[in-house]
ROZARO-893896 format. One line per field, with one value per atom (N, C-alpha, C, O): residue number from 1; residue in one letter; z, x, y. Coordinates in nm, 4 decimals, m for minus. Last residue first. Layout:
BEGIN
resi = [NUM,...]
resn = [A,...]
w = [Z,...]
u = [X,...]
v = [Y,...]
# end
This chain:
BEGIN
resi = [102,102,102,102,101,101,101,101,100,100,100,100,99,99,99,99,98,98,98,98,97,97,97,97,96,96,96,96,95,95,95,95,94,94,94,94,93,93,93,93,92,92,92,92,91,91,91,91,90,90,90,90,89,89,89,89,88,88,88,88,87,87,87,87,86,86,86,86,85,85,85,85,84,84,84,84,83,83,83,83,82,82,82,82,81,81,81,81,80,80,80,80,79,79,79,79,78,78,78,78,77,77,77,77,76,76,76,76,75,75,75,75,74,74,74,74,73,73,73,73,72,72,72,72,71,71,71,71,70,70,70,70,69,69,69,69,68,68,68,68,67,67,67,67,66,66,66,66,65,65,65,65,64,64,64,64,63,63,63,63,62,62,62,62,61,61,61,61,60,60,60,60,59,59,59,59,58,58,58,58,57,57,57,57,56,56,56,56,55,55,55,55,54,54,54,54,53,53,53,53,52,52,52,52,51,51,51,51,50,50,50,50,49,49,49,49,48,48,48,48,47,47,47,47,46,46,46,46,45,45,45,45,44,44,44,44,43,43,43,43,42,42,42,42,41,41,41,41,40,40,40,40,39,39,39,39,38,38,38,38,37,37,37,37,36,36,36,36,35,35,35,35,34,34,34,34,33,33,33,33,32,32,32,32,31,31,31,31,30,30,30,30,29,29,29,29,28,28,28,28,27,27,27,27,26,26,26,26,25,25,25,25,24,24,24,24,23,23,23,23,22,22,22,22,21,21,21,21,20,20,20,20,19,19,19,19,18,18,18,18,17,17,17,17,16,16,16,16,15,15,15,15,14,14,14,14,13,13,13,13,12,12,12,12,11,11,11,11,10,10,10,10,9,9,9,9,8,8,8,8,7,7,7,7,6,6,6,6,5,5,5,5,4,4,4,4,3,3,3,3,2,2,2,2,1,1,1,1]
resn = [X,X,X,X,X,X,X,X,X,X,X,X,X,X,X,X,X,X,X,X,X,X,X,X,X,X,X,X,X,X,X,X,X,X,X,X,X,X,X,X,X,X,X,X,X,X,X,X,X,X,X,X,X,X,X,X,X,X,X,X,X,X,X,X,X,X,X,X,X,X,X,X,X,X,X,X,X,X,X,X,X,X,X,X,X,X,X,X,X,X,X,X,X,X,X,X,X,X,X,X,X,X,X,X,X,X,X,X,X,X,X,X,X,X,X,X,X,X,X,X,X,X,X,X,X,X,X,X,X,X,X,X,X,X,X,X,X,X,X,X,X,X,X,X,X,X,X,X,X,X,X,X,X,X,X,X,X,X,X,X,X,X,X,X,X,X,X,X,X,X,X,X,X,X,X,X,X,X,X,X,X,X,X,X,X,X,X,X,X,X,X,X,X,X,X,X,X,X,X,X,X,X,X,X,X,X,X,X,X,X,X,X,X,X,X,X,X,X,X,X,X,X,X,X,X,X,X,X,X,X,X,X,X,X,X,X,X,X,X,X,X,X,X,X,X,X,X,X,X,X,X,X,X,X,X,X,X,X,X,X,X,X,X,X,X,X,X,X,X,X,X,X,X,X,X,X,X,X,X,X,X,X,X,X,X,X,X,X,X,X,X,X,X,X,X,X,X,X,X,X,X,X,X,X,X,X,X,X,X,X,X,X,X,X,X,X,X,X,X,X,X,X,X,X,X,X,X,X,X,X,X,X,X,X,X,X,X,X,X,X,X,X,X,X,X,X,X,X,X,X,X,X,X,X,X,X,X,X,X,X,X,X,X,X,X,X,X,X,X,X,X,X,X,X,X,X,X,X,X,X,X,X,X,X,X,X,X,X,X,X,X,X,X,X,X,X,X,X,X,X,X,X,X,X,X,X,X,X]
w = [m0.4323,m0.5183,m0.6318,m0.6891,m0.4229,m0.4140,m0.5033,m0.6148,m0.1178,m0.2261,m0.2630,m0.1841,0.2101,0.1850,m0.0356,m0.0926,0.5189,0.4088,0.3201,0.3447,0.8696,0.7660,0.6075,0.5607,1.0265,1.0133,0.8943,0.8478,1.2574,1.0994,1.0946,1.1833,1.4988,1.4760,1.3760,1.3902,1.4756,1.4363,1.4555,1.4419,1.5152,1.5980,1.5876,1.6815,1.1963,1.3613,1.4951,1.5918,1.0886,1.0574,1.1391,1.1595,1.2553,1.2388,1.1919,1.2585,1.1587,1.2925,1.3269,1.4108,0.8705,0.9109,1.0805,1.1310,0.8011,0.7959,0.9293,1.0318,0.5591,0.6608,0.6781,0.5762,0.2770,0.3125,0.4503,0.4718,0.1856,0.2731,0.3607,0.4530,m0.1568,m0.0230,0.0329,m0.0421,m0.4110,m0.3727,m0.2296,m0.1450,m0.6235,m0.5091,m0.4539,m0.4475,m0.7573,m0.8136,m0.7396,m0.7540,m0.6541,m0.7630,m0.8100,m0.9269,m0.4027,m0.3615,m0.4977,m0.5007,m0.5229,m0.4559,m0.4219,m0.4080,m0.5305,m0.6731,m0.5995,m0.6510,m0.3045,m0.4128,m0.5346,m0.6182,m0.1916,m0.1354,m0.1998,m0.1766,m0.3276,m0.3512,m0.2707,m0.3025,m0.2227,m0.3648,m0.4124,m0.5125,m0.0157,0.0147,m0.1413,m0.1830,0.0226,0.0350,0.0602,0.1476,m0.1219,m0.1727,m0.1329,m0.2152,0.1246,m0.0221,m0.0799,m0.0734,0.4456,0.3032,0.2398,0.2480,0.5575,0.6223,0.5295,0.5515,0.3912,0.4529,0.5178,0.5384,0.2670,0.3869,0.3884,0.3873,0.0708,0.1017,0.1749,0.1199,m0.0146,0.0301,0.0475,0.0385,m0.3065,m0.1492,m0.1727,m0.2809,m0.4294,m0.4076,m0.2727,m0.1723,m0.5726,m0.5674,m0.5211,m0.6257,m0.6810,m0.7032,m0.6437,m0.7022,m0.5769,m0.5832,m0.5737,m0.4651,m0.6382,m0.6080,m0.6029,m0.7242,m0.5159,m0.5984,m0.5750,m0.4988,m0.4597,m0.3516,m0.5349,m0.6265,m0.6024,m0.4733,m0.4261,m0.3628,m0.8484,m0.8382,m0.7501,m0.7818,m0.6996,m0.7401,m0.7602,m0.7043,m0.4373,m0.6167,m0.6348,m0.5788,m0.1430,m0.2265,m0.3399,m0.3504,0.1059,0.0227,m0.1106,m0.1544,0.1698,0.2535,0.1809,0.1622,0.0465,0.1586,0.1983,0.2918,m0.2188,m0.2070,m0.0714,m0.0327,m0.1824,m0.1864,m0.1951,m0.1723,m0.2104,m0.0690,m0.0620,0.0163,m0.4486,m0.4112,m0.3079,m0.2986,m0.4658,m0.5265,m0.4501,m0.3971,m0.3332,m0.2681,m0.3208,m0.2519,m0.5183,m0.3831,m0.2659,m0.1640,m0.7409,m0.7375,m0.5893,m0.5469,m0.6328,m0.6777,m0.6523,m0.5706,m0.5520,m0.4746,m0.5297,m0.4448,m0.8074,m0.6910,m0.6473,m0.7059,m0.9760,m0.9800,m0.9175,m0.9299,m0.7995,m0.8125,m0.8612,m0.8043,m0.8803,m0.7337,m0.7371,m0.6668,m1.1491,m1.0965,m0.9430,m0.8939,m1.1989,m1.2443,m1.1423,m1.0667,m0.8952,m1.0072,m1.0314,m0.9411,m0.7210,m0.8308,m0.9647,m1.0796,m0.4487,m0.5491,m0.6534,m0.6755,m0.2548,m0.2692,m0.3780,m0.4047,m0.2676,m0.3181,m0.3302,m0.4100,m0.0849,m0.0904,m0.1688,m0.1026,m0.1516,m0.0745,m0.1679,m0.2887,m0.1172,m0.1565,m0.0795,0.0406,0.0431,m0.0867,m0.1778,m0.2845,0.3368,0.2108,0.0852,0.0186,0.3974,0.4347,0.3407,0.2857,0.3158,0.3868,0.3798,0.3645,0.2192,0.1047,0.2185,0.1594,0.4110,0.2808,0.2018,0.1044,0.6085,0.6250,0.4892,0.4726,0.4799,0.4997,0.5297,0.4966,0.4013,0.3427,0.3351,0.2414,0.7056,0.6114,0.5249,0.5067,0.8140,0.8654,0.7962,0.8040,0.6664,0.6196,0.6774,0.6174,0.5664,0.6169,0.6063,0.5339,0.4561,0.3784,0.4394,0.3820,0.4805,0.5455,0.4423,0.3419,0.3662,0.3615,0.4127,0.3298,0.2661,0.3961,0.3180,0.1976,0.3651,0.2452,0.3256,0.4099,0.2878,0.3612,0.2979,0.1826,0.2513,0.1803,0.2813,0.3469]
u = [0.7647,0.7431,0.7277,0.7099,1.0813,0.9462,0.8992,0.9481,1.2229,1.2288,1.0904,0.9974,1.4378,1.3155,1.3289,1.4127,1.5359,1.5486,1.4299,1.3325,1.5420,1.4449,1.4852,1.4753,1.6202,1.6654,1.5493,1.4968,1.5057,1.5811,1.5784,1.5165,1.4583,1.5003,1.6002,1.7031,1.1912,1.3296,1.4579,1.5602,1.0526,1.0233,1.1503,1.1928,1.0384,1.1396,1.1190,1.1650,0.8547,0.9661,1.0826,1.1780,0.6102,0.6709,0.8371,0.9249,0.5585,0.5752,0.6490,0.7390,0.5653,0.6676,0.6581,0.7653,0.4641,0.4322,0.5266,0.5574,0.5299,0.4758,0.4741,0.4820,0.5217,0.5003,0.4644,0.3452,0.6853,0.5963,0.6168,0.6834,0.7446,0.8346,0.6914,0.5948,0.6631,0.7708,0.7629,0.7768,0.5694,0.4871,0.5521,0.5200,0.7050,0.7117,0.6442,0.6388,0.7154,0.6216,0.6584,0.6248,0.8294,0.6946,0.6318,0.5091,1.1133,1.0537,0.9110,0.8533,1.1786,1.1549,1.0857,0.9774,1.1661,1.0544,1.0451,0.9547,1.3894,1.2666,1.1402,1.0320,1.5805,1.5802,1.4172,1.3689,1.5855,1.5154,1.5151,1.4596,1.6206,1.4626,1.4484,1.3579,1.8517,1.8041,1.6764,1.6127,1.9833,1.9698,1.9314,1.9558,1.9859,1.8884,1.9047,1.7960,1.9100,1.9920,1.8920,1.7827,1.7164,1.8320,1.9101,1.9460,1.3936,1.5257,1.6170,1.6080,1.0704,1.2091,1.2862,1.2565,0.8679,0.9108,1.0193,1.0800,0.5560,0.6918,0.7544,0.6698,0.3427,0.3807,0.4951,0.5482,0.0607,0.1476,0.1670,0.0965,m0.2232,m0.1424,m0.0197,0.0182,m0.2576,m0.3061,m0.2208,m0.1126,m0.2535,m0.1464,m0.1981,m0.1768,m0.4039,m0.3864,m0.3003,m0.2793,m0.3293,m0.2899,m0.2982,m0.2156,m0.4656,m0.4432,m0.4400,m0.5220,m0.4960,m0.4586,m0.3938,m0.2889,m0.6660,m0.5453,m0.4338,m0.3158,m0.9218,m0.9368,m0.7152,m0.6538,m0.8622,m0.8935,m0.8564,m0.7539,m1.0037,m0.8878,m0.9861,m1.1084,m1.1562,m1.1322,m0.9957,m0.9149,m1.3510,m1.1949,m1.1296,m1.0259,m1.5289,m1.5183,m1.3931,m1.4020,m1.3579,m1.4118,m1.4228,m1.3678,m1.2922,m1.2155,m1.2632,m1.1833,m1.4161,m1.4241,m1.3869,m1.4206,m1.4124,m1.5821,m1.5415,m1.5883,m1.2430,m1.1730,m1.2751,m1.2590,m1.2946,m1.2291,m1.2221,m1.2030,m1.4944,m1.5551,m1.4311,m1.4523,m1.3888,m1.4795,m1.5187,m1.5528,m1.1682,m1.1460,m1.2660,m1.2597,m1.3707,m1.2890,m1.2177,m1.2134,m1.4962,m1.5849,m1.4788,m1.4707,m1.2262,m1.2951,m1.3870,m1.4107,m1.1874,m1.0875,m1.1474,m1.1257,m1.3982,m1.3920,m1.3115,m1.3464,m1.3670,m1.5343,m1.4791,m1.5025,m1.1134,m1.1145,m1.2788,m1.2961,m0.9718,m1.0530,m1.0987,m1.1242,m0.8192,m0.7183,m0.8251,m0.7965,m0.7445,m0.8161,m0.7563,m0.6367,m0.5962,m0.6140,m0.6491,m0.5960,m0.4314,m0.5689,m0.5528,m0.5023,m0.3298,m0.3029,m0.4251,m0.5289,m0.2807,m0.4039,m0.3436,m0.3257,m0.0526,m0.1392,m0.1820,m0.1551,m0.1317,m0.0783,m0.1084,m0.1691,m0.3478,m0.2563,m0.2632,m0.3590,m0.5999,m0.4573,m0.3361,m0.2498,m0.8654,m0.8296,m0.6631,m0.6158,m0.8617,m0.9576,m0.9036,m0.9132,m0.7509,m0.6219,m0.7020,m0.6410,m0.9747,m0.8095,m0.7598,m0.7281,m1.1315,m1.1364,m1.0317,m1.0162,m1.0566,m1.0808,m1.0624,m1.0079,m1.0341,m0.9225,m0.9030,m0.8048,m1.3098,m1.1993,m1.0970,m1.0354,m1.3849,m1.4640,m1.3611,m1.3472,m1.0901,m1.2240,m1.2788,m1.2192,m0.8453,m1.0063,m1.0924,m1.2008,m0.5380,m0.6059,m0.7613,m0.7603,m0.2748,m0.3227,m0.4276,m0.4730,m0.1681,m0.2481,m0.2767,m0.3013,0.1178,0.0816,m0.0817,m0.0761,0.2516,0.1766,0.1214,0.0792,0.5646,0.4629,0.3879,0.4392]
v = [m0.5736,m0.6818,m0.6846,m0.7921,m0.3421,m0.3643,m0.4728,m0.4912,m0.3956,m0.3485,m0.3333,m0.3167,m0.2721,m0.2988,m0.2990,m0.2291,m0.3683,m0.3545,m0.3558,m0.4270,m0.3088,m0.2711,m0.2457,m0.1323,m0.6447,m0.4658,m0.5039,m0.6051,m0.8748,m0.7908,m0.6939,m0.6352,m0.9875,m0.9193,m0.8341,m0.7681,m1.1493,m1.2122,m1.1556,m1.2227,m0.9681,m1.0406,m1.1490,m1.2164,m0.8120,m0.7874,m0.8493,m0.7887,m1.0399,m0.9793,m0.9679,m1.0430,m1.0025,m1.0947,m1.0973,m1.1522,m0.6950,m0.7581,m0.8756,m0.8709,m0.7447,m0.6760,m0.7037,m0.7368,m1.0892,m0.9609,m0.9122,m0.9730,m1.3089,m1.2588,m1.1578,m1.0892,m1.5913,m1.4231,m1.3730,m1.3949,m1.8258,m1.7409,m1.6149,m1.5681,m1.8205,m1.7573,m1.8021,m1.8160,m1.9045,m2.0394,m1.9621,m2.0504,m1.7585,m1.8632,m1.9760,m2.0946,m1.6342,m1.7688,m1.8550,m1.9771,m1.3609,m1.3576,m1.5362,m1.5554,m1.4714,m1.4867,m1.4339,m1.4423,m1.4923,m1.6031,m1.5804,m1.6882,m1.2182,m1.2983,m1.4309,m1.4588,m1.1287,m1.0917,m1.1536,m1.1542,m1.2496,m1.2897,m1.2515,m1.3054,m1.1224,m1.2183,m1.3230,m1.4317,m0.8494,m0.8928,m1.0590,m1.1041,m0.9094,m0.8381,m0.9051,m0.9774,m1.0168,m1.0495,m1.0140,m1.0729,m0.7757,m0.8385,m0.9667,m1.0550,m0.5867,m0.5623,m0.7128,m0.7703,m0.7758,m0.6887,m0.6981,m0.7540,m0.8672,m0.8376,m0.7045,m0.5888,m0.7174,m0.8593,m0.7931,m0.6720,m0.6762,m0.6613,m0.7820,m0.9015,m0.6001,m0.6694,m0.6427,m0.5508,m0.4465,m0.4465,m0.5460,m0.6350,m0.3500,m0.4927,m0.4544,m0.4294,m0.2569,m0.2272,m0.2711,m0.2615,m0.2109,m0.3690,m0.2922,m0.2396,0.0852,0.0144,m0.1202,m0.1169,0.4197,0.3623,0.1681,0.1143,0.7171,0.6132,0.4920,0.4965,1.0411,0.9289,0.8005,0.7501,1.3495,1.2384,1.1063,1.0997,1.5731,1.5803,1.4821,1.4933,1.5529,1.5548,1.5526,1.5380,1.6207,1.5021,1.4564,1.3656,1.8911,1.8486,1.6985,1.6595,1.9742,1.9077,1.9077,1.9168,2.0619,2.1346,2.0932,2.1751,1.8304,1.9127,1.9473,1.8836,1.7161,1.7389,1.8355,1.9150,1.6396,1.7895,1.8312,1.9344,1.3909,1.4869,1.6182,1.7091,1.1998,1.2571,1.3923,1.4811,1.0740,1.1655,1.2750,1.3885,0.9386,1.0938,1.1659,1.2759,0.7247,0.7959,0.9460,1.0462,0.5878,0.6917,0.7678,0.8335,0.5771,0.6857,0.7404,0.8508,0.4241,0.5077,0.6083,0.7001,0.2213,0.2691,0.3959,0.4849,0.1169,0.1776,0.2411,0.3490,0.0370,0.1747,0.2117,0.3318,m0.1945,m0.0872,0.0551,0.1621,m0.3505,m0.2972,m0.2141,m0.1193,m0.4187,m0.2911,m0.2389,m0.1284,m0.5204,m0.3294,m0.3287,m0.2331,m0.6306,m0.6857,m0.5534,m0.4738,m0.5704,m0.6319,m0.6017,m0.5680,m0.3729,m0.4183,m0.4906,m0.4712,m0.1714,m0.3548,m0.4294,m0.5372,0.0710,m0.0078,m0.1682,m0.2472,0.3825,0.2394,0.1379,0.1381,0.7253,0.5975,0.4488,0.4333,0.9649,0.8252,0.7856,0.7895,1.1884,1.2412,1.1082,1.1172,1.2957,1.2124,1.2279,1.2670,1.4424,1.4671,1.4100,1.4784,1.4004,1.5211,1.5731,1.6857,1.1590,1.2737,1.3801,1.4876,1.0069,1.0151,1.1050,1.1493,1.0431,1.0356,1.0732,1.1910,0.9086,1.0106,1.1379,1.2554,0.6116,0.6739,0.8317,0.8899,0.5520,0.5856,0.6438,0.7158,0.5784,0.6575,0.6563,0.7625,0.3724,0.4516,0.6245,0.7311,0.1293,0.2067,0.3353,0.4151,0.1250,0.1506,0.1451,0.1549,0.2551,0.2003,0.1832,0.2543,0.3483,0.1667,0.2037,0.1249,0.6998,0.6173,0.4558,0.4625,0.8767,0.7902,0.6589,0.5694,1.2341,1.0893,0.9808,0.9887,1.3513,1.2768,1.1924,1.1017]
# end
């Protein structure tokens, strides 16, 4: 399975050629459905069906040492209590890769 985050104009193109999901930032529905429309658009370019490639809307990882400190760090950032960093930061601490989902 590939799975592309990226939205540039190269990401885009990327995930209408090759990936199975595309990653969406969007929260608010007009920007979520531009993005939609202009990702499925791509999809002909390179010979895919709209059914090809899945969007995958608000979707965050989270890592800890353990599982149950990944899930315990997801309940803390849906209560706006964690700060949130990012997986570089992460193993800069040197944690292993637990992971759930927010």
């Amino acid at each position: 399975m590939i799975l592309q985050a990226g939205e540039s104009d190269e990401g885009r193109d990327f995930a209408a050629a090759a990936a199975d999901v595309i990653f969406s930032r969007y929260s608010q529905y007009d920007q979520a459905q531009a993005f939609y429309a202009d990702v499925k658009s791509r999809l002909p370019k390179f010979g895919r069906t709209r059914d090809q490639l899945l969007i995958l809307p608000a979707a965050g990882f989270v890592l800890g040492d353990t599982d149950a400190e990944a899930h315990e760090a997801a309940r803390e950032i849906r209560r706006g209590r964690h700060r949130v960093t990012s997986v570089r930061q992460h193993r800069r601490r040197g944690a292993s890769a637990r992971s759930c989902r927010a």
